[in-house]
C-alpha positions in Angstrom: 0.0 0.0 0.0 1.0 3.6 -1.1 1.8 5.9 1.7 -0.5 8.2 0.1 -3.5 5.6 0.2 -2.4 4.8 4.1 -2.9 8.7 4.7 -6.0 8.9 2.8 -7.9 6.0 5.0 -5.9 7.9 8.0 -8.1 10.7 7.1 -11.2 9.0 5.9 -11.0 6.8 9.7 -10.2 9.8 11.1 -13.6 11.4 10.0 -15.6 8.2 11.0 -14.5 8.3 13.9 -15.2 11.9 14.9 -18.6 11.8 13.7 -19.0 8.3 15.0 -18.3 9.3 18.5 -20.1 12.6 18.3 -23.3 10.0 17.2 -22.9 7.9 20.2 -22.6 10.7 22.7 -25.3 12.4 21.7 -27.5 9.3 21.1 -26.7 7.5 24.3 -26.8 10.4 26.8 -30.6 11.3 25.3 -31.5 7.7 25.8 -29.8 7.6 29.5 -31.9 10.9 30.3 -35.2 8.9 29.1 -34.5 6.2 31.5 -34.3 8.8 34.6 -30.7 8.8 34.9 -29.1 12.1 36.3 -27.2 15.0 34.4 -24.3 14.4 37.0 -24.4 10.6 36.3 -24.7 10.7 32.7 -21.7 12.9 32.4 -19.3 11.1 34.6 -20.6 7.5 33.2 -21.7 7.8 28.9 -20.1 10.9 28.2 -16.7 10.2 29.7 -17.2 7.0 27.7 -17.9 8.4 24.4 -15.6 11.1 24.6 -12.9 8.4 24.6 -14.7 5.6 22.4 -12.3 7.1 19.4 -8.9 5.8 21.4 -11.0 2.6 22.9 -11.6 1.4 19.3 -8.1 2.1 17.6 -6.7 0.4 20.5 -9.1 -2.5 20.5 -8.8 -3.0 16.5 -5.2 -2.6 17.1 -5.0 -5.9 19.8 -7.5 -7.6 17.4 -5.2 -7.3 14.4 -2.1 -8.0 16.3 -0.9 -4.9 16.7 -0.3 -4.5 20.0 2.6 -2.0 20.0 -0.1 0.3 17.7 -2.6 -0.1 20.5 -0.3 0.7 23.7 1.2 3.6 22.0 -1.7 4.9 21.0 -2.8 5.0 24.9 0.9 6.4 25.8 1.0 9.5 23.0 -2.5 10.3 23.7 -2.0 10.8 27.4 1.1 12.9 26.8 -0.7 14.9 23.6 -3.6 15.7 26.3 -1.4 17.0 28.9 1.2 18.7 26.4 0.1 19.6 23.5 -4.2 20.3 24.3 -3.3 21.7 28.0 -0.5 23.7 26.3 -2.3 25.3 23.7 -5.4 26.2 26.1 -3.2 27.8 28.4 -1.0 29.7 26.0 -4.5 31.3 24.7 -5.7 32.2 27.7 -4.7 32.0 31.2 -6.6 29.0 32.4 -8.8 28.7 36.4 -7.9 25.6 38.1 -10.6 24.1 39.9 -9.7 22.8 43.8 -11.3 19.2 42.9 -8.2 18.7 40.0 -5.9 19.6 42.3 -7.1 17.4 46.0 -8.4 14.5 43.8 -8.1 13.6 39.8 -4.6 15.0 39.3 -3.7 12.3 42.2 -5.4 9.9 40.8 -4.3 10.4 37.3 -0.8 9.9 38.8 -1.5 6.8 40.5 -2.9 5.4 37.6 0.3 6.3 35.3 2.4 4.7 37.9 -0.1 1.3 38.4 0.4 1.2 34.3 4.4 1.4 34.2 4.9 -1.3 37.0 2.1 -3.5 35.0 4.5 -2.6 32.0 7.7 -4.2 33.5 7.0 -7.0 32.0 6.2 -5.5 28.6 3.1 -7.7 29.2 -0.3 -7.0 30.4 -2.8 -9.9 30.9 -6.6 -10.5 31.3 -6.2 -9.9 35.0 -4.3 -7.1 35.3 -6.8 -5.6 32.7 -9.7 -7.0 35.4 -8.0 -4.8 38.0 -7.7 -1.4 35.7 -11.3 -2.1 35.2 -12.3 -2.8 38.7 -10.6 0.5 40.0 -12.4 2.8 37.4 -15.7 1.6 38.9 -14.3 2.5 42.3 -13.2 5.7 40.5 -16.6 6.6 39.3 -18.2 6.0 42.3 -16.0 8.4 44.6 -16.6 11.0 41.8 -19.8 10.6 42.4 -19.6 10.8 45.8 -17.4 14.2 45.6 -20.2 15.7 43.2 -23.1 15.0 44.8 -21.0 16.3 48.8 -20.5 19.4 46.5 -22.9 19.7 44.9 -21.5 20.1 41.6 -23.5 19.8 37.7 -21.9 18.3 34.5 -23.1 20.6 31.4 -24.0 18.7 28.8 -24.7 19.3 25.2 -28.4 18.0 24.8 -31.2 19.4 26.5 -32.3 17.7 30.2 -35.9 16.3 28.8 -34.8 15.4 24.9 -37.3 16.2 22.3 -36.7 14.3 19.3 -37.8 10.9 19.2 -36.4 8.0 20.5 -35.7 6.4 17.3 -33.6 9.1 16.2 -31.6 8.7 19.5 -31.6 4.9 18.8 -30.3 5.6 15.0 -27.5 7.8 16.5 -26.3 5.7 18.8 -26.8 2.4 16.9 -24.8 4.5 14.0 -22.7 6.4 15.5 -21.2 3.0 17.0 -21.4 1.5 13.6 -18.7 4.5 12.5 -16.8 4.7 15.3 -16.0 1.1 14.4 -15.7 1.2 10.6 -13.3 4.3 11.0 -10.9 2.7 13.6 -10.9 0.1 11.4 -9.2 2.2 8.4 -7.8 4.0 11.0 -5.2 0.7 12.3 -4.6 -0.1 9.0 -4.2 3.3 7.4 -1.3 3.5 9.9 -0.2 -0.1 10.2 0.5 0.6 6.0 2.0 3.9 7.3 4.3 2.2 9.4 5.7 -0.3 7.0 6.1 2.3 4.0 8.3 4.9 6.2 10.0 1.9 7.9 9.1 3.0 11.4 7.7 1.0 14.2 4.3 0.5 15.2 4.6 2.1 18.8 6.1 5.0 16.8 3.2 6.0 14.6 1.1 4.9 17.6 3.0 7.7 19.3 2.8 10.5 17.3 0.3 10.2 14.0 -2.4 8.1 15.7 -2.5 9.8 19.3 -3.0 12.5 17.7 -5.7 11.9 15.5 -7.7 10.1 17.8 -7.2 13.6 20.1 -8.1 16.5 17.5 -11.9 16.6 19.3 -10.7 17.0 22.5 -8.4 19.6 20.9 -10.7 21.2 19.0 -13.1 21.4 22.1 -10.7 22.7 24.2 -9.6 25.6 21.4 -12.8 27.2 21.1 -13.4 26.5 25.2 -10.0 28.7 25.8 -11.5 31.4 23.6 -14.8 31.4 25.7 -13.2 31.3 28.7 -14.6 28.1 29.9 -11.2 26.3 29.7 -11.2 25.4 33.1 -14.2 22.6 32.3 -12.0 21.4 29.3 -9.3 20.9 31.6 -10.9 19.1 34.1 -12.5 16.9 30.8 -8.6 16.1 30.0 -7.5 15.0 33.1 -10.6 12.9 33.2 -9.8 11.4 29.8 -6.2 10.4 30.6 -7.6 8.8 33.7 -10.2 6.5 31.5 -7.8 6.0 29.1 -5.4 4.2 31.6 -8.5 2.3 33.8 -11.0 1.4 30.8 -8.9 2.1 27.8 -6.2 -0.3 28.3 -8.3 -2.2 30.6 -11.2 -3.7 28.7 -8.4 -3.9 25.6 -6.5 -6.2 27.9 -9.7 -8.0 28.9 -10.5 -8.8 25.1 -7.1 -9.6 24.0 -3.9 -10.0 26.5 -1.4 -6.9 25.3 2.1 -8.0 24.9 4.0 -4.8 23.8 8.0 -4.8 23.2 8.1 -1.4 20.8 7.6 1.1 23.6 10.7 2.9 24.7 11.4 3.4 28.4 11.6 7.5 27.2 8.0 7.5 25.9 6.6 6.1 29.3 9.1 8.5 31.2 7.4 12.0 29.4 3.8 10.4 29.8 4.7 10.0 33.9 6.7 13.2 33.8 4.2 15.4 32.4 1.6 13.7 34.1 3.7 14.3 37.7 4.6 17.9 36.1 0.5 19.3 36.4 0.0 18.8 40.1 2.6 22.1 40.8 1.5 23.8 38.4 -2.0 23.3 39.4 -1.2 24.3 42.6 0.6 27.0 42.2 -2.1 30.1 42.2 -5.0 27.6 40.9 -4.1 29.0 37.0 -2.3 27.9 34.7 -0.3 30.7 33.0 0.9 31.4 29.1 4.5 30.7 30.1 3.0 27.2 31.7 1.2 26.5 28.6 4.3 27.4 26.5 6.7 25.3 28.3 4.4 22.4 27.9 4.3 22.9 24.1 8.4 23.1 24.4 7.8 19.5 26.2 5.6 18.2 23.5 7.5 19.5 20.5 10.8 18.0 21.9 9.2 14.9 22.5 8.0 14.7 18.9 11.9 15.4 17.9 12.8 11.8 19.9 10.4 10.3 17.4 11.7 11.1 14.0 14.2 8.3 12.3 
């Protein structure tokens, strides 16, 4: 395959699976608000979930198709794009309100998890049961974070209204389709970069790194763009911590669950900046509660030298 042809079914997965997962949210969030369920809980439950099905199905195709390296450092780059590259450029826009929750709880947490995953790494190995346990602690996770919103009272905006008004079979066809999309796109997706890989005679784990991470991140991106630019970046924020969080516990996770992950490509470096940065956001979260442009800057420095370890 062409490398031309492996970036044109990049793009054309890449499309699927942006208006796949825009589908499912929106279709699966108006059908949890028919059956009674909560704003708070259908925000922390089906939109967390949708809002990282685009990573949960390039990583699943990738096990599936044996490429594990494709699906691990897919996981890896898009924890380290969401930290460096999306909280960098919402920062550098505008000065960005840290809420106290980020700083006391999910920032913690997002930590621990990063740490859980490199010792589960050791082996370059991670099995059904370990996958069990990453699954079993983002249950525990949703619950406390249930707990903490409903002690403070807190509200998750969503983008539908409370009482949807179209009809339920629209909200079935978008969530029955938008899954149907989300699939066919990660689909091309794996093996638009898989036929990447092999034409520029890089690794898997690399373009898992860099081209798919990503791709699979330009929503969240794009969200938290226009978010800076309405001053409402520190929701975005919060949204990003969140995501690397359920990337680590349900991402990798229910991947490991369907298909043991046995992943040699990953370089101890590319686990090192995901912890790093990861560690790096708790000071300067806590410094002032805001992140400044400098702060945002310096990540992008971080991302952009990262990216120069990846080139052949």
């Amino acid at each position: 395959m062409s490398p031309l042809l492996s970036l044109l079914l990049l793009v054309v997965g890449g499309l699927l699976l942006y208006l796949g997962a825009e589908g499912l949210i929106r279709g699966s969030v108006a059908l949890a608000l028919r059956l009674g369920l909560t704003p708070l809980v259908v925000g922390l439950t089906v939109v967390a979930f949708g809002t990282s099905s685009p990573e949960l199905g390039v990583s699943l195709q990738a096990a599936l198709k044996g490429s594990p390296d494709l699906a691990v450092g897919n996981l890896v780059g898009s924890n380290i794009a969401n930290l460096a590259l999306i909280l960098g450029v919402a920062a550098a826009i505008r000065p960005i309100h840290i809420q106290l929750q980020l700083v006391r709880f999910d920032v913690p947490v997002a930590i621990g998890c990063t740490l859980l995953m490199l010792w589960m790494l050791h082996d370059h190995r991670i099995g059904r049961a370990e996958g069990a346990v990453l699954f079993g602690l983002l249950i525990l996770y949703l619950l406390a974070s249930f707990w903490i919103a409903r002690r403070t009272n807190q509200t998750v905006e969503l983008d539908v209204p409370a009482r949807p008004s179209r009809s339920v079979w629209l909200d079935l066809l978008l969530t029955v389709g938008g899954l149907a999309l989300l699939l066919t796109g990660a689909n091309l997706f794996v093996e638009g970069a898989v036929a990447l890989a092999r034409a520029l005679e890089v690794s898997e784990a690399v373009i898992g790194l860099s081209v798919v991470a990503v791709g699979t991140s330009l929503p969240e991106l794009a969200t938290t763009i226009v978010a800076s630019i309405r001053r409402e970046a520190d929701l975005a924020v919060g949204n990003v911590v969140g995501s690397n969080i359920f990337n680590i516990l349900a991402i990798l996770g229910l991947t490991a669950l369907v298909h043991p992950i046995q992943s040699s490509g990953l370089r101890n470096l590319d686990l090192a900046v995901m912890t790093g940065v990861t560690m790096l956001i708790l000071p300067l979260f806590w410094s002032r509660f805001r992140m400044m442009r400098w702060e945002g800057g310096l990540l992008l420095m971080i991302y952009a030298a990262y990216l120069y370890t990846l080139a052949p």
